[in-house]
LOSERO-23758 format. One record per atom (N, C-alpha, C): residue number from 1; residue in one letter; atom name; x negated, y, z. Coordinates in Angstrom, 2 decimals. Each point is the difference from the previous one (the first is absolute). Example, Ala and Ser with C-alpha at 12.3 -4.5 7.8 and 13.67 -1.06 7.14 Angstrom:
<sites>
n, res, atom, xx, yy, zz
1, A, N, -13.19, -5.69, 7.80
1, A, CA, 0.89, 1.19, 0.00
1, A, C, -0.90, 1.20, 0.00
2, S, N, 0.35, 1.05, -0.72
2, S, CA, -0.82, 1.19, 0.06
2, S, C, 0.77, 1.09, 0.73
</sites>
This chain:
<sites>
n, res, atom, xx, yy, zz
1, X, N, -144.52, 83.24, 80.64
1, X, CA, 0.01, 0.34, 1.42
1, X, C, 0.49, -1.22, 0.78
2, X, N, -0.21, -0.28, 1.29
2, X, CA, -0.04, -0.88, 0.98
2, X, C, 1.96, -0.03, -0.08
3, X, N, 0.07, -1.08, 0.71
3, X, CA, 1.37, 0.25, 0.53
3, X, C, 0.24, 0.69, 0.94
4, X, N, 1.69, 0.80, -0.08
4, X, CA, -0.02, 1.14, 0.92
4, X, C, 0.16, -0.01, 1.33
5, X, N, -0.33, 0.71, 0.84
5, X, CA, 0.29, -0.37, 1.31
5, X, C, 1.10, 0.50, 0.88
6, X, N, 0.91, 0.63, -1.30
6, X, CA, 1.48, 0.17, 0.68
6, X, C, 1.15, 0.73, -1.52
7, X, N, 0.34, 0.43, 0.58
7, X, CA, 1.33, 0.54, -0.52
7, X, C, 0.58, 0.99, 0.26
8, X, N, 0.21, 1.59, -0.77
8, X, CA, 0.93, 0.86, 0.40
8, X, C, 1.32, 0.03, -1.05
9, X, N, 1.37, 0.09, 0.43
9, X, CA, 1.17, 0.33, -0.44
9, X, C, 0.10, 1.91, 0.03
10, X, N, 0.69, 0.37, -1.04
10, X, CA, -0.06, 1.34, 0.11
10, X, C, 1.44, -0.05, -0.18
11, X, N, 0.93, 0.79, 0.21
11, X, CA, 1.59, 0.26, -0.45
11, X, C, 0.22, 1.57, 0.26
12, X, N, 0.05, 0.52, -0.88
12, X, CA, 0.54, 1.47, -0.36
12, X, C, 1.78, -0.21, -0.96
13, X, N, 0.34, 0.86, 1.20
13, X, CA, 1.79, 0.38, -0.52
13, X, C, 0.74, 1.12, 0.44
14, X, N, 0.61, 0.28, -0.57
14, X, CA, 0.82, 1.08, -0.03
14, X, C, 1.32, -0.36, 0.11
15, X, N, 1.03, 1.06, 0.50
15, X, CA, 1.62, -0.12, -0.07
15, X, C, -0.02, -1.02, 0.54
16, X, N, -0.49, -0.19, 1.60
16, X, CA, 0.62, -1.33, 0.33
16, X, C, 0.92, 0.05, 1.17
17, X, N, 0.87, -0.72, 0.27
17, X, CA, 1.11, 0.00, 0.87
17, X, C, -0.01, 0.85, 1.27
18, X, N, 0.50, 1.03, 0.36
18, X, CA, -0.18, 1.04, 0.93
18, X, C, 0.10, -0.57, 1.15
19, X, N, 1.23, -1.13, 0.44
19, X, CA, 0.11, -0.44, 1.01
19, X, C, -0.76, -0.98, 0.94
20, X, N, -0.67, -0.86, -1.54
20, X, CA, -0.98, -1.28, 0.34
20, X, C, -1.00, 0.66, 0.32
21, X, N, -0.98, 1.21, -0.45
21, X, CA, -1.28, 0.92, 0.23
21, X, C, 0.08, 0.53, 1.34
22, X, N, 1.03, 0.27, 0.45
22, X, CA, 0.50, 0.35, 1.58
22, X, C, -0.10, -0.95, 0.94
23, X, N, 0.24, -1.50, -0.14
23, X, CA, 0.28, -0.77, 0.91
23, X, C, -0.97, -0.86, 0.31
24, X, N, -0.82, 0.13, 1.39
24, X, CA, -0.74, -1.21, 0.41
24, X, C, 0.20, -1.06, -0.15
25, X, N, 1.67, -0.52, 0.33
25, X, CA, 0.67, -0.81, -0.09
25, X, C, -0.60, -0.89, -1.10
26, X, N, 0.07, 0.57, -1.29
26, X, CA, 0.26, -0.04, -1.46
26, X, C, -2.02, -0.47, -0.23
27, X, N, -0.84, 1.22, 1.02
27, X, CA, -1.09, -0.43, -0.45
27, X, C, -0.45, -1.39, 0.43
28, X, N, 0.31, -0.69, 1.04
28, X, CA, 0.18, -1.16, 0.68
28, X, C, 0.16, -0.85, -0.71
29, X, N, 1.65, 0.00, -0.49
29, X, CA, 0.54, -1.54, -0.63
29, X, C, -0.97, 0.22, -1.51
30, X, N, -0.28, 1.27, -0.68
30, X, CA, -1.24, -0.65, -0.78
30, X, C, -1.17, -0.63, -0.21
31, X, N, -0.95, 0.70, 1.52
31, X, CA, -1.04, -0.75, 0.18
31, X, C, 0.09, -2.00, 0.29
32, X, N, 0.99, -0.09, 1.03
32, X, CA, 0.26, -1.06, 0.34
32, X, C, 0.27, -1.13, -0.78
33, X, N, 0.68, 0.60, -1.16
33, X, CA, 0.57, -0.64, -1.68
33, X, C, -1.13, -0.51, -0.68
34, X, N, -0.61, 1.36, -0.30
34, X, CA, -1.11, -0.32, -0.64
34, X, C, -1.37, -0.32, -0.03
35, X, N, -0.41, -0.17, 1.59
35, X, CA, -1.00, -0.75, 0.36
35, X, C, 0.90, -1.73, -0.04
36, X, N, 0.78, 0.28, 0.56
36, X, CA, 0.54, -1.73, 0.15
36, X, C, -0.52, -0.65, -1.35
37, X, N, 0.62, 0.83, -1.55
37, X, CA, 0.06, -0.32, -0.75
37, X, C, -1.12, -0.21, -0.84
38, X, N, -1.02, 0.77, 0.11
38, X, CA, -1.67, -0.38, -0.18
38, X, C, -0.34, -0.84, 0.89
39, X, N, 0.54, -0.30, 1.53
39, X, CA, -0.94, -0.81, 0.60
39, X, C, -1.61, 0.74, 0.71
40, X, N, 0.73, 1.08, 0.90
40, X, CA, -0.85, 0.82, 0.29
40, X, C, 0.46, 0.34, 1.50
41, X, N, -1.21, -0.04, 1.27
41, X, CA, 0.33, -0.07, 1.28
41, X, C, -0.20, 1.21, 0.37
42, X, N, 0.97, 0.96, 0.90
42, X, CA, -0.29, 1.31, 0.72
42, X, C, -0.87, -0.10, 1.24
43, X, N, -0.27, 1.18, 0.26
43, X, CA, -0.97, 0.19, 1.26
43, X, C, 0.68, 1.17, 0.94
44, X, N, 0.63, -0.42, 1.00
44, X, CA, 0.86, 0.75, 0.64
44, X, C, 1.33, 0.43, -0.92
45, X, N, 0.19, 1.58, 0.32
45, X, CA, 1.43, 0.95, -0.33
45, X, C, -0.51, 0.48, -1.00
46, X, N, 0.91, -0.04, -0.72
46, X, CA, 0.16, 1.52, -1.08
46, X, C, -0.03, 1.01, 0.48
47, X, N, -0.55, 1.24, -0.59
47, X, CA, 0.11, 1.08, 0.36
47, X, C, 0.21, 1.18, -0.61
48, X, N, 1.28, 0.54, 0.47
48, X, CA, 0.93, 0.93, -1.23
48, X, C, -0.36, 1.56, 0.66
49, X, N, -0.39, 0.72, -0.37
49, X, CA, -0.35, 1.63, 0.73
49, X, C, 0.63, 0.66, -1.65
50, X, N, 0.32, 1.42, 0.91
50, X, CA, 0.97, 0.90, -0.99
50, X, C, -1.17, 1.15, 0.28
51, X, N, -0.77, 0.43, -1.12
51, X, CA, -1.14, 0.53, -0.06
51, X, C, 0.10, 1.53, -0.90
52, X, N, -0.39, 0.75, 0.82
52, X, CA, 0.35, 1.66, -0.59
52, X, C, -1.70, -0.24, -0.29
53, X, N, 0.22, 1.26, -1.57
53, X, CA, -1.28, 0.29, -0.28
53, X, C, -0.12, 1.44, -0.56
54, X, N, -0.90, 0.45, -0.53
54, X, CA, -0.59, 1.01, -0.26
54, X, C, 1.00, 0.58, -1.34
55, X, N, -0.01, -1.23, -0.27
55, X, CA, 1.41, 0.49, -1.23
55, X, C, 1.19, -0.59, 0.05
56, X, N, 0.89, 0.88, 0.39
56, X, CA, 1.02, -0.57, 0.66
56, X, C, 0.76, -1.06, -1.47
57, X, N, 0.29, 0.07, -0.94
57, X, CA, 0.60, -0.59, -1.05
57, X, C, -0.94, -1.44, 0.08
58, X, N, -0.94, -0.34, 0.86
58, X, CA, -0.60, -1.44, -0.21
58, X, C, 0.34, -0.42, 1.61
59, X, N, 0.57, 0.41, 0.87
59, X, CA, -0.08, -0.53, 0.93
59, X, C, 1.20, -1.17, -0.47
60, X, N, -0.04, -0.63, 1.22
60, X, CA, 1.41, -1.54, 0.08
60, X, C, -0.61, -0.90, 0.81
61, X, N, 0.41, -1.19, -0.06
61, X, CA, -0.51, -1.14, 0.92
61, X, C, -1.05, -0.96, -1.02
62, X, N, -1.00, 0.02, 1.03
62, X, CA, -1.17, -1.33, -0.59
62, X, C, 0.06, -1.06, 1.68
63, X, N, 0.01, -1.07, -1.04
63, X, CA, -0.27, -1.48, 0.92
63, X, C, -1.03, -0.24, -0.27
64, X, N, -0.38, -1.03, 0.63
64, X, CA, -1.03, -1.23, -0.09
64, X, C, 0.27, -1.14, 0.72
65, X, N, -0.74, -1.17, -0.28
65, X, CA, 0.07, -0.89, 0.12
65, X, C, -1.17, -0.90, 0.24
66, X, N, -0.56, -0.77, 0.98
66, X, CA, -1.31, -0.15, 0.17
66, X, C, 0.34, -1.68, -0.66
67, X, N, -0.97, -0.47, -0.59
67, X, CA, 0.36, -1.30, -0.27
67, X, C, -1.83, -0.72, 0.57
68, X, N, 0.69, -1.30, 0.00
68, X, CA, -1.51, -1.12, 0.31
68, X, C, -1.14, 0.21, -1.66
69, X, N, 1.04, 0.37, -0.89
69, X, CA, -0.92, -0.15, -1.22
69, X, C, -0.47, 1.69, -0.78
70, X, N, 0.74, 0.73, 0.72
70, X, CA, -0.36, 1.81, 0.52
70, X, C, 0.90, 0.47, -0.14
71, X, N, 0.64, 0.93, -0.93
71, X, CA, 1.56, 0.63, 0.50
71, X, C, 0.59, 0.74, -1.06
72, X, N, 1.47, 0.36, 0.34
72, X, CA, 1.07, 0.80, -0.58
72, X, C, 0.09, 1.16, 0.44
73, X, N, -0.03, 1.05, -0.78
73, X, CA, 0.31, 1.28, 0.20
73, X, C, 0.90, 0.47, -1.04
74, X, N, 0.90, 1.30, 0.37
74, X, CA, 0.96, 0.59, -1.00
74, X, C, 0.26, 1.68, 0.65
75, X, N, -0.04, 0.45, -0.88
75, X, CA, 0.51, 1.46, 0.14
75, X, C, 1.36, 0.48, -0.72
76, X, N, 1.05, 0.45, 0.67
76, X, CA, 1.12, 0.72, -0.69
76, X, C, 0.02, 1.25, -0.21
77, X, N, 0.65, 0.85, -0.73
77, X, CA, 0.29, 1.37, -0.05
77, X, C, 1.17, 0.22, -0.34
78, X, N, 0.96, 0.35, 1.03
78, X, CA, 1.42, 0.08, -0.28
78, X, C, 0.16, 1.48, -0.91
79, X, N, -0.86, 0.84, 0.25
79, X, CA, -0.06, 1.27, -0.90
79, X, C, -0.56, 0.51, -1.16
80, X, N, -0.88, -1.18, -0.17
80, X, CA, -0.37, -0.33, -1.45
80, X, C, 0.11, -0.80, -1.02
81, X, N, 1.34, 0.05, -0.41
81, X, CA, 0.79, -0.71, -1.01
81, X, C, -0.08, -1.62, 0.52
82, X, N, 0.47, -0.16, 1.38
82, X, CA, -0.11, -1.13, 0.97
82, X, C, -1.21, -0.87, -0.51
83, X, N, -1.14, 0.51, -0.30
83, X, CA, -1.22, -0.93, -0.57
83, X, C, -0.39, -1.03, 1.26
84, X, N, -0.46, -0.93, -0.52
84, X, CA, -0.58, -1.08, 0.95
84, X, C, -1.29, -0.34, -0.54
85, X, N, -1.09, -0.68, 0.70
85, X, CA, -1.63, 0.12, 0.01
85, X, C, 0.07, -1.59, 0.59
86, X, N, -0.39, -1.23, -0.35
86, X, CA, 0.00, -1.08, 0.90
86, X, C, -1.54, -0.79, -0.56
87, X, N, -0.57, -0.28, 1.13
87, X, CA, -1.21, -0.63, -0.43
87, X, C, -0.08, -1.17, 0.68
88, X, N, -0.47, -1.21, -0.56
88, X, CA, 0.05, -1.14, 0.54
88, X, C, -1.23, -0.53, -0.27
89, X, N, -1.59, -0.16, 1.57
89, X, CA, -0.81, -0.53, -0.38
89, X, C, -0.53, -1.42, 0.42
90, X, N, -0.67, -0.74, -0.68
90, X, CA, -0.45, -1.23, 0.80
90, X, C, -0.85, -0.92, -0.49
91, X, N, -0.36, -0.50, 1.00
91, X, CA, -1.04, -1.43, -0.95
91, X, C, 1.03, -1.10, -0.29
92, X, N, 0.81, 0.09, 0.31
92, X, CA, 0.67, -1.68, -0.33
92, X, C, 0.54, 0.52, -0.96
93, X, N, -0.17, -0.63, -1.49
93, X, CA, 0.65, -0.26, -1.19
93, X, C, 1.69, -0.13, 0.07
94, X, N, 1.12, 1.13, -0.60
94, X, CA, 1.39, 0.01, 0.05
94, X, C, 0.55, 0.41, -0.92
95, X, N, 1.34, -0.43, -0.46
95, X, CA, 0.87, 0.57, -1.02
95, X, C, 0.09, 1.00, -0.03
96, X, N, -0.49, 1.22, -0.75
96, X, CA, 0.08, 1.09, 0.14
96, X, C, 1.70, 0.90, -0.55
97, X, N, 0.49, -1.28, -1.15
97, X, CA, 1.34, 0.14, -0.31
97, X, C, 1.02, 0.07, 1.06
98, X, N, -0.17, -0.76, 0.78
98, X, CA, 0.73, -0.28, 1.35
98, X, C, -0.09, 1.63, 0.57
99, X, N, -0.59, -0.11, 0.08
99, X, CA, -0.49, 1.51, 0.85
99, X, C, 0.82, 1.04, -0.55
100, X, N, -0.45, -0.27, -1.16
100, X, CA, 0.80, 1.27, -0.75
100, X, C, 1.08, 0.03, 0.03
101, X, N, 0.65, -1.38, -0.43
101, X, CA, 1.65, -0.37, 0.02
101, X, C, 0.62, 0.23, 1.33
102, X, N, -0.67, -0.23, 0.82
102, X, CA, 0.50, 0.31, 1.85
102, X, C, -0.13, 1.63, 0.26
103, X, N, -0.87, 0.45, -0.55
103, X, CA, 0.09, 1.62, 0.57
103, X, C, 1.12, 0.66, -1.19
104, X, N, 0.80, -0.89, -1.52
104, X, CA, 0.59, 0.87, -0.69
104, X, C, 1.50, -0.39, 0.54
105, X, N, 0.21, -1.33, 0.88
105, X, CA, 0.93, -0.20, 0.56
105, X, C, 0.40, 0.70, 1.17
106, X, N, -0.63, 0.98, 0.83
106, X, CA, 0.44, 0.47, 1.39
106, X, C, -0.44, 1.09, -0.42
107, X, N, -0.68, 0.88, -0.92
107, X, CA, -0.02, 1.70, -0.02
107, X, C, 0.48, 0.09, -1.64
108, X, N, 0.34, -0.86, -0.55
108, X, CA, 0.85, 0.51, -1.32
108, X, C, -0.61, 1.45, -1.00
109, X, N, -1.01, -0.04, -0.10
109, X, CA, -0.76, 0.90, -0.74
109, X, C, 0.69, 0.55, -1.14
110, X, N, 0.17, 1.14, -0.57
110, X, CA, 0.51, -0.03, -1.48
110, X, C, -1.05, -0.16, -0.75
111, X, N, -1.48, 0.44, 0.03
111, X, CA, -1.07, -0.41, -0.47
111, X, C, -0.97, -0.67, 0.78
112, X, N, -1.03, -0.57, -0.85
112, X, CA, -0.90, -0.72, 1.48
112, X, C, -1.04, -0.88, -1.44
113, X, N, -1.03, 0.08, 0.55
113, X, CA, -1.44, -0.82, -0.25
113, X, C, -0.81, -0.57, 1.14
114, X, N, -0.57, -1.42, -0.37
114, X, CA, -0.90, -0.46, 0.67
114, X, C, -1.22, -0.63, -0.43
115, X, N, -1.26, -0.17, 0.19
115, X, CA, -0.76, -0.20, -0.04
115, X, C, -0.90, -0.72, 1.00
116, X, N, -1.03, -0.93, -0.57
116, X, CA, -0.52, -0.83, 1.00
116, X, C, -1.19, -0.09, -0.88
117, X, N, -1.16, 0.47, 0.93
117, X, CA, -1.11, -0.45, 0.16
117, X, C, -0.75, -0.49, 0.85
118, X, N, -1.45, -0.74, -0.88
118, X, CA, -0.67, -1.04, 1.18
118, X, C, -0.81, 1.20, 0.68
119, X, N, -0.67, -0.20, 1.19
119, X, CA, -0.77, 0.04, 0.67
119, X, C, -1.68, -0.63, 0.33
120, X, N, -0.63, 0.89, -0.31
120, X, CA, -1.82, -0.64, -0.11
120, X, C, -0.73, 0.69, 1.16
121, X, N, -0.88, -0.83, 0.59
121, X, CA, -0.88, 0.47, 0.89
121, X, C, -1.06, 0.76, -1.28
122, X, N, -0.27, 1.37, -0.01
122, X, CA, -1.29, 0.24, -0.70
122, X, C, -0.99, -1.00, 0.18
123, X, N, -0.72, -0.02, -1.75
123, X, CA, -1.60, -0.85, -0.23
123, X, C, -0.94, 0.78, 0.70
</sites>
């Protein structure tokens, strides 16, 4: 196959810090960290909304993040064993370790996996 034409980060975790999953604050100095630290430019504000849903045990706060090379998104669930959802996509080639190491430093997961795959325009 061709070379890819981007990149998704996946991060699934559980048991992660009740206080850091609460705080915009908290979602901030991560994004800011860890784009610095890949070397990755934002596009405007972050944007933190506290989102009720159909099932209440998945609601919590999801961000995003618009970037020049496409974007960060994350979902919390303070009521479901504080799980966290973080996806990181893009065309510009990045440490995906970094990523990982920066989101296990500010939400402290007791468990957590990540994964990274390329991205293909269908043949």
């Amino acid at each position: 196959m061709s070379n890819p034409w981007g990149y998704i980060t996946t991060i699934d975790s559980r048991g992660c810090d009740s206080e850091a999953i609460n705080s915009v604050e908290t979602f901030q100095s991560f994004v800011d960290e860890v784009l610095e630290k890949i070397d990755m430019v934002k596009i405007g504000d972050l944007h933190s909304v506290w989102c009720e849903t159909n099932e209440p045990i998945k609601r919590g706060w999801s961000w995003f993040q618009l970037l020049q090379t496409s974007n960060i998104t994350c979902h919390f669930c303070p009521e479901d064993q504080n799980a966290g959802f973080l996806d990181l996509f893009s065309c510009k080639q990045y440490d995906d370790e970094i990523v990982f190491e920066t989101f296990c430093k500010y939400f402290k997961p007791e468990a957590v996996s990540f994964r990274t795959f390329d991205r293909h325009i269908p043949q």
